[in-house]
C-alpha positions in Angstrom: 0.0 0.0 0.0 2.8 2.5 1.0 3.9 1.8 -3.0 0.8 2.5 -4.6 -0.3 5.6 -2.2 2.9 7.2 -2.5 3.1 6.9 -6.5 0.0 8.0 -6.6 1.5 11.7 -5.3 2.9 12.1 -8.5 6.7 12.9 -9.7 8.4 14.3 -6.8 12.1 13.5 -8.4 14.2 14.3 -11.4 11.3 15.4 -13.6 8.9 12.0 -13.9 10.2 10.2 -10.8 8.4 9.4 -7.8 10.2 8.5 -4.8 8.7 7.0 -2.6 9.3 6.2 1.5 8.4 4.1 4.4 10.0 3.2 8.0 11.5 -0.4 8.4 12.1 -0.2 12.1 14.0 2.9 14.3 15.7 5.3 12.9 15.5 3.7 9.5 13.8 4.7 6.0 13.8 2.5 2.8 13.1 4.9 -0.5 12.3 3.5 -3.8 12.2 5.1 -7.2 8.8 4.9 -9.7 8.6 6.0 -12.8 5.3 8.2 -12.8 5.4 8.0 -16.9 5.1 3.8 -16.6 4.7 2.7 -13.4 7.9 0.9 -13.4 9.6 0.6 -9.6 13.5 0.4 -10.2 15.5 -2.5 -8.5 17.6 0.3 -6.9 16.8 1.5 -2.9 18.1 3.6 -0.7 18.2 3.0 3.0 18.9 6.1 5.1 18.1 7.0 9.0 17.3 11.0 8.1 15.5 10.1 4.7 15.9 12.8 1.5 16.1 15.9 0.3 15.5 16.3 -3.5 13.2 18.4 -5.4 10.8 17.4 -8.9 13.0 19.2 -11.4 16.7 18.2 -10.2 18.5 14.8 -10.8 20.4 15.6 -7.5 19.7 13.6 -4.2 20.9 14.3 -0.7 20.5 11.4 1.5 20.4 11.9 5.5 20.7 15.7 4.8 22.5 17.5 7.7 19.8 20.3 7.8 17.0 17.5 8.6 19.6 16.0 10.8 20.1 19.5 12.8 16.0 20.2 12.8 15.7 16.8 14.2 18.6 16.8 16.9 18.3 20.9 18.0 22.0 21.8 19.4 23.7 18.6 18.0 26.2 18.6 15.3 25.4 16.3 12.5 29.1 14.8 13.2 28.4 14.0 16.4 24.7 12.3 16.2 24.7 8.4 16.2 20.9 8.4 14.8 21.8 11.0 12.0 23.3 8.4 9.4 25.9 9.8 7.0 24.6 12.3 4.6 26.4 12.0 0.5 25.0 12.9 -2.6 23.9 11.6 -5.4 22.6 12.0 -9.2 20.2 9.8 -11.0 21.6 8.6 -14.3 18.5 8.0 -16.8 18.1 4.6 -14.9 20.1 4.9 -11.7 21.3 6.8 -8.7 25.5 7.3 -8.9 27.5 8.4 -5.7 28.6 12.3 -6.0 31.8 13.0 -4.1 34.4 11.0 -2.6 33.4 9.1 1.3 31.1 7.1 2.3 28.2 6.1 0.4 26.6 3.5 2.2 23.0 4.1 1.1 22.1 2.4 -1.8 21.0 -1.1 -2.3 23.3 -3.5 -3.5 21.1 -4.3 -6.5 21.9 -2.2 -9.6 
């Protein structure tokens, strides 16, 4: 249901993208992509513990953004927050996300 309801928002992501989110437990989020054009959910997930920050017309993705991190955690640097995950960057590539920047990327799914 969390699927269907949440495609049914419309493109949120990189033009005709729909991403879509649900908890899987404390402190944890599981995203997946939908093509709004064809319905098609792509194999590629993200798990984060802040969730995303991304906008309909961009390609770029910020996963466990510090700003929702610091909004979450009042008075606690990002750096120093167990529960805040590690926030990267990435770009969606016509059919998949690709890490931006050098660190840790530890948010996508293994499937690609």
């Amino acid at each position: 249901p969390a699927i269907r309801t949440g495609a049914a928002s419309g493109p949120n992501f990189a033009g005709h993208l729909t991403l879509v989110g649900w908890g899987c437990g404390t402190e944890c989020q599981v995203t997946v992509i939908i093509d709004a054009r064809t319905g098609e959910i792509y194999p590629q997930s993200l798990l984060t513990q802040m969730g995303t920050a991304h906008t309909r017309m961009s390609t770029l993705l910020i996963a466990d953004p510090p700003d929702t991190a610091a909004a979450e955690f009042p008075g606690v640097d990002p750096k120093d927050c167990v529960a805040c995950g590690i926030p990267a960057a990435y770009v969606w590539r016509g059919n998949r996300l690709e890490p931006l920047g050098s660190g840790e990327h530890p948010h996508l799914s293994k499937r690609r």
